[in-house]
C-alpha positions as CSV (number, residue, x, y, z in Angstrom):
1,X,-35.5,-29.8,-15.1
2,X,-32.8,-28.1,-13.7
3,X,-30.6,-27.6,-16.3
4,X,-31.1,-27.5,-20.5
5,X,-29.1,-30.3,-22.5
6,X,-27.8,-29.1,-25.7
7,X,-28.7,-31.1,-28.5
8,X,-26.0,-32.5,-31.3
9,X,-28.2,-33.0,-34.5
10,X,-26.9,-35.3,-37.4
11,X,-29.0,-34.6,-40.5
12,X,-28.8,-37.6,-43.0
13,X,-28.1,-38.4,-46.2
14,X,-27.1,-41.9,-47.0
15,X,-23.4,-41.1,-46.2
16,X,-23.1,-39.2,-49.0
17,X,-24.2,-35.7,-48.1
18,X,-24.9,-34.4,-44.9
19,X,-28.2,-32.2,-46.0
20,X,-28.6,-29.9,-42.5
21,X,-30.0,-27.2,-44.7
22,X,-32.9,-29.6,-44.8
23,X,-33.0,-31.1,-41.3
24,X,-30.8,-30.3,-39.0
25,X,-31.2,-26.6,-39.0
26,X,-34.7,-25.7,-39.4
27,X,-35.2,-28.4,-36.8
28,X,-32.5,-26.6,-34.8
29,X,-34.6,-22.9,-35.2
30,X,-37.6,-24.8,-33.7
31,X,-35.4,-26.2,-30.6
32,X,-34.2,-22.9,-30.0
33,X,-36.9,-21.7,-29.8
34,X,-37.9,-23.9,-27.0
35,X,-34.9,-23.2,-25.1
36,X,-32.4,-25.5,-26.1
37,X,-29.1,-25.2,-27.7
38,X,-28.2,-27.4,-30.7
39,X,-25.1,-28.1,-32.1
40,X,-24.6,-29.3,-36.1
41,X,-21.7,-32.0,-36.5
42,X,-20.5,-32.0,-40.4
43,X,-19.4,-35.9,-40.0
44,X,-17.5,-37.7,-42.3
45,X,-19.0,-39.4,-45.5
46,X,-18.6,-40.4,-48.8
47,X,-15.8,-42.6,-48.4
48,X,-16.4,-46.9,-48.7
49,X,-15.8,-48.2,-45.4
50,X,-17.0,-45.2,-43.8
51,X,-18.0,-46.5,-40.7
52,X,-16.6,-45.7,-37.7
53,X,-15.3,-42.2,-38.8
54,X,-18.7,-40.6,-38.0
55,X,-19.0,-41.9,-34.7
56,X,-15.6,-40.0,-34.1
57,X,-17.0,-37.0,-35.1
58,X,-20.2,-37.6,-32.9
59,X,-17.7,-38.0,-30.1
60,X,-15.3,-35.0,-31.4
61,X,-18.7,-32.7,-31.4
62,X,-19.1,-33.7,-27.9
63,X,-16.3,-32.5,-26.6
64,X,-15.7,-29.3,-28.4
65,X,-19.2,-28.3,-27.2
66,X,-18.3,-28.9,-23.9
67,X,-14.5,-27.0,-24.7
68,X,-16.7,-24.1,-25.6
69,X,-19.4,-24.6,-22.8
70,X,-18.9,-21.1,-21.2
71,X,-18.7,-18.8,-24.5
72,X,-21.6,-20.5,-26.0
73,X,-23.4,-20.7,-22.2
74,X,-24.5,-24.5,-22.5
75,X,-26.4,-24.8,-19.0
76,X,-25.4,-28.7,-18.6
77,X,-22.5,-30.9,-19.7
78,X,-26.0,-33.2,-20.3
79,X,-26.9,-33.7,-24.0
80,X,-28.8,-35.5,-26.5
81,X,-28.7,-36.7,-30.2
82,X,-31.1,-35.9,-32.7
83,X,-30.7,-37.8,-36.1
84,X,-32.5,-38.2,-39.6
85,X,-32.5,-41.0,-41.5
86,X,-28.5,-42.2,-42.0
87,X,-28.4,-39.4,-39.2
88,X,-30.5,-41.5,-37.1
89,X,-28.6,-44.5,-38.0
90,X,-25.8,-42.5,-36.4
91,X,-27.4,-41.4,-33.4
92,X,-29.3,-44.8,-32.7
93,X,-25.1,-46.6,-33.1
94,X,-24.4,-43.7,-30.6
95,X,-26.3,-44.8,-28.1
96,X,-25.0,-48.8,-28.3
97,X,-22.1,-48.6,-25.8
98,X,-19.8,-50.8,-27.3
99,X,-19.4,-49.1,-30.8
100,X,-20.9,-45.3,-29.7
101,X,-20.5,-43.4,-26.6
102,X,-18.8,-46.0,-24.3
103,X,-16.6,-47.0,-26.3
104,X,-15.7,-43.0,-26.9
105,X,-15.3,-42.2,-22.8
106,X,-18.3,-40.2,-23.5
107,X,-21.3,-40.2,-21.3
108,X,-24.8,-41.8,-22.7
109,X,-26.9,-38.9,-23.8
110,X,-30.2,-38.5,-22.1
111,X,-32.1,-39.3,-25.1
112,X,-31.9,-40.0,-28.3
113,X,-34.5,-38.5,-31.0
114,X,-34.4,-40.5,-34.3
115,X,-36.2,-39.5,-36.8
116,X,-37.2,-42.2,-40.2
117,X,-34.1,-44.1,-39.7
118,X,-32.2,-46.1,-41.6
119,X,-30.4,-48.5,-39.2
120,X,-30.6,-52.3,-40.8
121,X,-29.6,-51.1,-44.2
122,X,-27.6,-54.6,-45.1
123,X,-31.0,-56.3,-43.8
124,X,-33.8,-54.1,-45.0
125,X,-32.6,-51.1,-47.0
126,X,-31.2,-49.7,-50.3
127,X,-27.9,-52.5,-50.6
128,X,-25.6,-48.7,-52.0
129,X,-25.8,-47.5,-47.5
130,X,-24.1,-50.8,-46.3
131,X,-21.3,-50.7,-48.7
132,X,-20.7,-47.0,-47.8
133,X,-20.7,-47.8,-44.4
134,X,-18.9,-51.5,-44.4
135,X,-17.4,-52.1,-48.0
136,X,-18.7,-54.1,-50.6
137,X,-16.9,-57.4,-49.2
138,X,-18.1,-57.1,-45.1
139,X,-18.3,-59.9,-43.6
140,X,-21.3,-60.7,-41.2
141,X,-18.7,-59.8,-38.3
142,X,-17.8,-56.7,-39.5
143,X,-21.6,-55.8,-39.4
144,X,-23.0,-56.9,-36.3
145,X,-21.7,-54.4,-33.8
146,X,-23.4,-52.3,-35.6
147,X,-26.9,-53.4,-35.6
148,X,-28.8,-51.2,-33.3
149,X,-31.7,-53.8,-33.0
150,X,-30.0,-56.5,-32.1
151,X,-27.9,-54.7,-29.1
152,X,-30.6,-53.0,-27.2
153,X,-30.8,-53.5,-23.9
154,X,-32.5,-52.3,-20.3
155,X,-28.9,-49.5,-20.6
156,X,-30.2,-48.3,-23.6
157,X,-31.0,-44.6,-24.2
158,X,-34.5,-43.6,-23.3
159,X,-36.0,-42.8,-27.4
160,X,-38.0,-40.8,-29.4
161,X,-39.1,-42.3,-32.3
162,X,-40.9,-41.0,-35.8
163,X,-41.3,-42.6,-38.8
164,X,-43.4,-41.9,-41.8
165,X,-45.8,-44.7,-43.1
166,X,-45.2,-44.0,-46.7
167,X,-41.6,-43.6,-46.8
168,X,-40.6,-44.6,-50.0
169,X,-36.8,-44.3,-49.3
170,X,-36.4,-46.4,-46.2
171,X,-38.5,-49.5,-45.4
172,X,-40.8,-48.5,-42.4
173,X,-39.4,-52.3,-41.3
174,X,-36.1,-50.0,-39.9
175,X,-38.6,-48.2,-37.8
176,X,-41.0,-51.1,-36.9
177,X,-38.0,-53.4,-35.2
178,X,-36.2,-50.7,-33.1
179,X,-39.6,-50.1,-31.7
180,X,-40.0,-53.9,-31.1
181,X,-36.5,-54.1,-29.5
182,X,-37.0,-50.8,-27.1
183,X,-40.6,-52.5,-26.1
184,X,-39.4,-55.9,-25.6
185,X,-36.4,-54.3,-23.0
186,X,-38.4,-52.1,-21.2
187,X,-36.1,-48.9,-22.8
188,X,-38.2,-45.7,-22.1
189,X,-39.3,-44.6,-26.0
190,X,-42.1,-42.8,-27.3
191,X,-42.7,-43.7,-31.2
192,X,-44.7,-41.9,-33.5
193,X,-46.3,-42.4,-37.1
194,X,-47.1,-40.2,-39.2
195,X,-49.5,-41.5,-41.3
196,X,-49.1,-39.3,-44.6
197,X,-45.8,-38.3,-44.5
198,X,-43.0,-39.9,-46.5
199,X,-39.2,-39.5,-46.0
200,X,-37.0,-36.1,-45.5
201,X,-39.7,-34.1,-43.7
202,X,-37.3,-32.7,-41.2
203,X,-38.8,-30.7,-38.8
204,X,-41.9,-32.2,-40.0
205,X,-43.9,-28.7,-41.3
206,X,-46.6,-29.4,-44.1
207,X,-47.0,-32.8,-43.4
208,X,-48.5,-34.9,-40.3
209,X,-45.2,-34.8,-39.0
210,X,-45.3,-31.0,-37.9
211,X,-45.1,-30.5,-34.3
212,X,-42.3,-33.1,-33.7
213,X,-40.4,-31.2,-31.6
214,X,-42.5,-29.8,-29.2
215,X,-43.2,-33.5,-28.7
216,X,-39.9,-34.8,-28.4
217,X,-39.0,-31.8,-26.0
218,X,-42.3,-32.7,-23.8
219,X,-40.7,-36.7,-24.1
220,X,-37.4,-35.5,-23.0
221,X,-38.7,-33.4,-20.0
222,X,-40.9,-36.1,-18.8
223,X,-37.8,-38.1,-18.1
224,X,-36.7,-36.1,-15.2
């Protein structure tokens, strides 16, 4: 590869905390230690309706990254997200073009690396994640857009998936039916289970899970 992508790595959550002591920045350590710059939003949360506030701040992070390209010596204007649990609801939204980085001006990212995520929450989740994001009173329209599933297409971002079998926060059926929509459209993806491991492993050490990275950096690189 010719040039590194930074990385822009949304620890989750459930839009009420944004826990990057946990994820985010121990999994950031491990990426720079295979050469790759990574970048920590603080999105917004916490607030009913939430949704599409931290898309903005996905897109925000972006572009002060790239503002700050030469004193922080990012090789490529390239990039990736990198997301756990609501974080990789986030960073899966990110890469449907008509509520994430299209609709933004931003380019797609290269990849997307989502780790446990809890994208169907008003379909197979804890009830509490939809109303942060939509409101208790959404409508089936206000929803949709945001249904990673249901939008993937041959455009979508080439993925990295990881899920663990006995996560007792977030039905595994999140996991199971992006993996059955990036199949079914031919999306380039790599998806992973870890067998043992529940929810909130982060970069994965003590746990099946460990090693993620250097996976998801050996996915990313096979891409060309």
């Amino acid at each position: 590869m010719a040039s590194s992508p930074f990385i822009i790595a949304c620890a989750g959550g459930a839009y009420k905390c944004v826990c990057s002591m946990i994820e985010s920045i121990p999994v950031a350590v491990r990426l720079n230690e295979l050469g790759y710059d990574v970048v920590i939003p603080n999105y917004r949360i916490g607030m009913e309706r939430v949704m599409p506030k931290p898309l903005e701040d996905v897109a925000a992070t972006y572009r002060a990254a790239l503002a700050r390209k030469e004193e922080h010596a990012l090789e490529s204007d390239a990039y990736v997200v990198c997301g756990f649990s609501a974080g990789g609801s986030l960073v899966g939204e990110w890469g449907v073009a008509s509520v994430g980085y299209g609709r933004y001006g931003v380019p797609a990212p290269r990849a997307i690396f989502t780790l446990y995520p809890s994208l169907s929450p008003w379909r197979c989740g804890p009830a509490y994640i939809a109303d942060i994001m939509f409101g208790p009173d959404a409508t089936e329209d206000d929803i949709a857009p945001y249904d990673v599933p249901a939008h993937i297409d041959a455009s979508y971002p080439p993925t990295y998936l990881l899920y663990g079998a006995r996560d007792a926060s977030v039905p595994v059926e999140n996991s199971i039916e992006l993996a059955r929509a990036l199949e079914e459209h031919g999306v380039e993806h790599r998806v992973e289970v870890a067998e043992t491991a529940g929810h909130g492993f982060g970069d994965g050490r003590d746990t099946d899970a460990e090693g993620w990275p250097v996976r998801a950096i050996h996915f990313l690189e096979q891409l060309g």
